[in-house]
C-alpha positions in Angstrom: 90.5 103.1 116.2 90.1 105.9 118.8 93.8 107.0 118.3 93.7 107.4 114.6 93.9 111.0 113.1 93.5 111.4 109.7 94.6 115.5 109.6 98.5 113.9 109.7 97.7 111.8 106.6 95.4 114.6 104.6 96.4 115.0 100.7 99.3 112.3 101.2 99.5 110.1 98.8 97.3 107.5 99.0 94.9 110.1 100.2 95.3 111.3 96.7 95.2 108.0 95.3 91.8 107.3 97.0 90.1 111.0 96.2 91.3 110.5 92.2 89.2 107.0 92.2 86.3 107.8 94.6 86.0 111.1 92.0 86.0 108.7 88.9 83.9 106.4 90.7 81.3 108.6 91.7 81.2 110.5 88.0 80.0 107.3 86.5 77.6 106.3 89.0 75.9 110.1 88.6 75.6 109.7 84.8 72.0 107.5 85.6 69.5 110.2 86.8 68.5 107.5 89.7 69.4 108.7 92.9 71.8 107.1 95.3 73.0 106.8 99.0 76.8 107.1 99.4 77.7 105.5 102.8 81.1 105.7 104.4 82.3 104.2 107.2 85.3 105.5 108.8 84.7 109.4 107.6 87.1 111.6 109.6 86.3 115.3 110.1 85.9 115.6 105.9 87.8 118.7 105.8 91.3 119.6 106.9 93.9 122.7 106.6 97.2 121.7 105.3 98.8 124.3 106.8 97.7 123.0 110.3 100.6 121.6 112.8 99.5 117.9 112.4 99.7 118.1 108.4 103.0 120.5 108.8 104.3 117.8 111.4 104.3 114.8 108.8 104.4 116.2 105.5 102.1 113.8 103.5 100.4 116.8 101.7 103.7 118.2 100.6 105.0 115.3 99.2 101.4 114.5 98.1 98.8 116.8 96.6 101.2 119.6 96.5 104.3 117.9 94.9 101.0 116.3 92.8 99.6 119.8 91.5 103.1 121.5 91.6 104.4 119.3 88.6 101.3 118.3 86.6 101.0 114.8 87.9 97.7 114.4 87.7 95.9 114.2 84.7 94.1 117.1 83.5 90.8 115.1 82.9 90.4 113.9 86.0 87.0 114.7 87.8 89.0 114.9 90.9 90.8 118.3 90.2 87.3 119.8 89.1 86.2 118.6 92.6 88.8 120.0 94.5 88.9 123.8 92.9 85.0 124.0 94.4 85.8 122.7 97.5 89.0 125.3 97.7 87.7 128.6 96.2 90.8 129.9 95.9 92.0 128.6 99.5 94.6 126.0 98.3 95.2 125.2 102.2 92.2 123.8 102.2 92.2 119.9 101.2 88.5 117.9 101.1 88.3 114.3 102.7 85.9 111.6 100.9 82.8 112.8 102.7 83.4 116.3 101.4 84.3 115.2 98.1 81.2 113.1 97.6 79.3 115.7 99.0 79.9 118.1 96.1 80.0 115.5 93.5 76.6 114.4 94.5 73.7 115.7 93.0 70.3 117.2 95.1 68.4 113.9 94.3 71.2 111.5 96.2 71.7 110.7 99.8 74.7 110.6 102.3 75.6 108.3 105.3 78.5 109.3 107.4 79.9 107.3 110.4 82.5 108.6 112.4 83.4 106.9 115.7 86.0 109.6 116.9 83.9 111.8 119.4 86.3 114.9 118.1 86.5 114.2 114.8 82.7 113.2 114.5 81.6 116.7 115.9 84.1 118.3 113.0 81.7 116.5 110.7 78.7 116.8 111.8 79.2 121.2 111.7 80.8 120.4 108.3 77.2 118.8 107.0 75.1 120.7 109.6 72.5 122.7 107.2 73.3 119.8 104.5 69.7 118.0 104.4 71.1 115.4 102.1 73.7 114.4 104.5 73.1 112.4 107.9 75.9 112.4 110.0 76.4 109.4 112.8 78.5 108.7 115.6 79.3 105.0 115.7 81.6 102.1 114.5 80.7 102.6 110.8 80.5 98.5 109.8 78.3 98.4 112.6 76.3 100.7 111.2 76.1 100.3 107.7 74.8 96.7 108.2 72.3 97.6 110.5 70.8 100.1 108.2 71.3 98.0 105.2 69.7 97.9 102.5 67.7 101.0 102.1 64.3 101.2 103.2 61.5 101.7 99.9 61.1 105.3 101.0 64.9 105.4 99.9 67.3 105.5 96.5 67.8 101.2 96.4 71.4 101.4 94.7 74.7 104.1 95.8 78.3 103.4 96.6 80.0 102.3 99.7 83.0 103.4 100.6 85.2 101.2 103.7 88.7 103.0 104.8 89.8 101.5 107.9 92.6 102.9 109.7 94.5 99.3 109.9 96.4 99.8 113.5 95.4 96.5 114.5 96.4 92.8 112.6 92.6 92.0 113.1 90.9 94.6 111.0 92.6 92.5 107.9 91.2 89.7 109.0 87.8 91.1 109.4 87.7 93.0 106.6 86.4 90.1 103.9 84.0 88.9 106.7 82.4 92.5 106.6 82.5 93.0 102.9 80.4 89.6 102.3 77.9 90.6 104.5 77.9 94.1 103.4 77.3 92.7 99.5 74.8 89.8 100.6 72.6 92.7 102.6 73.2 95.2 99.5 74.2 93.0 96.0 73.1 96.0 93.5 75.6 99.1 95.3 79.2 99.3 94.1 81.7 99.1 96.9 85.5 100.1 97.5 87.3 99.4 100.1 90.7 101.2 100.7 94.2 99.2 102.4 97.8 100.6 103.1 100.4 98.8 101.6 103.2 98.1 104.2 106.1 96.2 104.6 104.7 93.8 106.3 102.4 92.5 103.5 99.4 92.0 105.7 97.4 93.2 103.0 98.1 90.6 100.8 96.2 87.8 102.5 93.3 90.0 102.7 93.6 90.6 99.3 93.4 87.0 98.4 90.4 86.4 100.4 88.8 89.0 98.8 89.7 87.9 95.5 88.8 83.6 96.2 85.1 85.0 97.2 84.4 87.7 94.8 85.5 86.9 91.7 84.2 90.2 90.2 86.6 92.1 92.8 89.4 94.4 91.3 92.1 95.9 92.6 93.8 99.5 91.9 97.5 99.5 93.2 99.7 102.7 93.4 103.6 102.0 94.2 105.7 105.1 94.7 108.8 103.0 97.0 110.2 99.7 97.5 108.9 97.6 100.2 112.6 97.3 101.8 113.4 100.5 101.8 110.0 101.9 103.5 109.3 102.9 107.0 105.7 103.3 105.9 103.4 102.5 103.1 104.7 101.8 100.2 101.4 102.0 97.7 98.1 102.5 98.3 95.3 100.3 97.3 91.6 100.0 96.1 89.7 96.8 95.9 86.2 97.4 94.4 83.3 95.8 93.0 80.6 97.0 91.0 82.1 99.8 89.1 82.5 98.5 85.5 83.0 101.4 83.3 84.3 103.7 85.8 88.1 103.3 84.5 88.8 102.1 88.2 91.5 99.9 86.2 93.8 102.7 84.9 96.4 104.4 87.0 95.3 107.2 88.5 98.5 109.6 88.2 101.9 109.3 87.7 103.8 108.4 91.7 106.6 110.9 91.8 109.4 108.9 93.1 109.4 106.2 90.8 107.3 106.6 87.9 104.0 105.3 87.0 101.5 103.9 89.1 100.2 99.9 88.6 96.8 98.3 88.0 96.4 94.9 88.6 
């Protein structure tokens, strides 16, 4: 939606929790010299300055990605913290969105689709990919989109990864969601997929979740807890259903939640 703004949400938590998998994700897709497209639909501005007033205002990075880093959280291994060093050079202000990350995770041969449908926050991204030939950039509802460009033409890579993170301010994007994700894996059946939900007191996720699950048995879910539901204002884990990625070690926890312990896989 139009009144989302992803800078007051940059590094949080799930934002980590999302980066650490898309990073894992990505790594094992790259290890076949094929080339792929990596689509995303809701892309924000795909870099942001944690010391700006919106991520000061809130601050998700400080309890995220710098609580994260400051006490070793995240495991060493993790292609994620490989990723971010480039994208920082030093800077540590500096924090990449998906788009950025994927970006320099990806390798010359592979492709990048970007929809944005913020008129601000798309013009941040399209001078973030501007001399970036691999990367096209468009202003648009993202589903929209993606099934109207889907699947590749022959002059492009045939398989990639697609990556759906909504913002969730209204109850029908749940409901809408497994709609979009069977047509999105009817139109493209070989691509792996992930599609990112808040979890939030009011449980909405879960009967998207068990749509999801009834028609895609293959579909997997990543869950990271770090507070009880009754006891939240706001999310209370971050999640990852996705499909396709085998091998990737989507399944693992991807760092330890610092308020009550480990994260969960289900």
């Amino acid at each position: 939606m139009l009144s989302y703004q992803h800078m007051y949400h940059a590094g949080g938590l799930a934002d980590v929790h999302k980066h650490v998998l898309l990073a894992r994700a990505l790594t094992y897709l790259t290890r076949n010299p094929a080339p792929l497209i990596y689509v995303e639909t809701h892309s924000g501005r795909g870099r942001y300055f944690l010391n700006s007033p919106p991520a000061q205002k809130t601050g998700e990075a400080a309890a995220g990605i710098e609580r994260l880093l400051a006490e070793h959280l995240i495991a060493s291994k993790e292609p994620f913290l490989r990723v971010l060093k480039a994208i920082r050079q030093g800077n540590k202000r500096i924090y990449g969105g998906s788009p950025l990350l994927a970006a320099t995770l990806l390798r010359p041969q592979d492709r990048l689709w970007l929809w944005e449908l913020h008129p601000r926050e798309y013009g941040w991204l399209q001078r973030l990919f501007a001399n970036n030939r691999r990367v096209s950039v468009y202003h648009g509802d993202g589903m929209e989109g993606a099934l109207e460009k889907l699947p590749p033409a022959s002059s492009d890579p045939g398989t990639g990864l697609v990556l759906v993170d909504p913002s969730y301010e209204v109850k029908a994007e749940y409901e809408g969601l497994p709609v979009f994700v069977r047509r999105l894996r009817t139109r493209w059946p070989q691509a792996a997929g992930i599609l990112w939900y808040p979890m939030l007191p009011a449980r909405r996720h879960e009967a998207m979740r068990a749509t999801l699950e009834a028609e895609h048995p293959d579909i997997r879910v990543n869950e990271m807890i770090w507070g009880l539901p009754s006891k939240q204002r706001g999310l209370f884990g971050s999640a990852l259903a996705y499909w396709n990625l085998d091998g990737a070690h989507m399944d693992m926890p991807s760092f330890q939640a610092p308020s009550i312990g480990k994260g969960t896989s289900v």
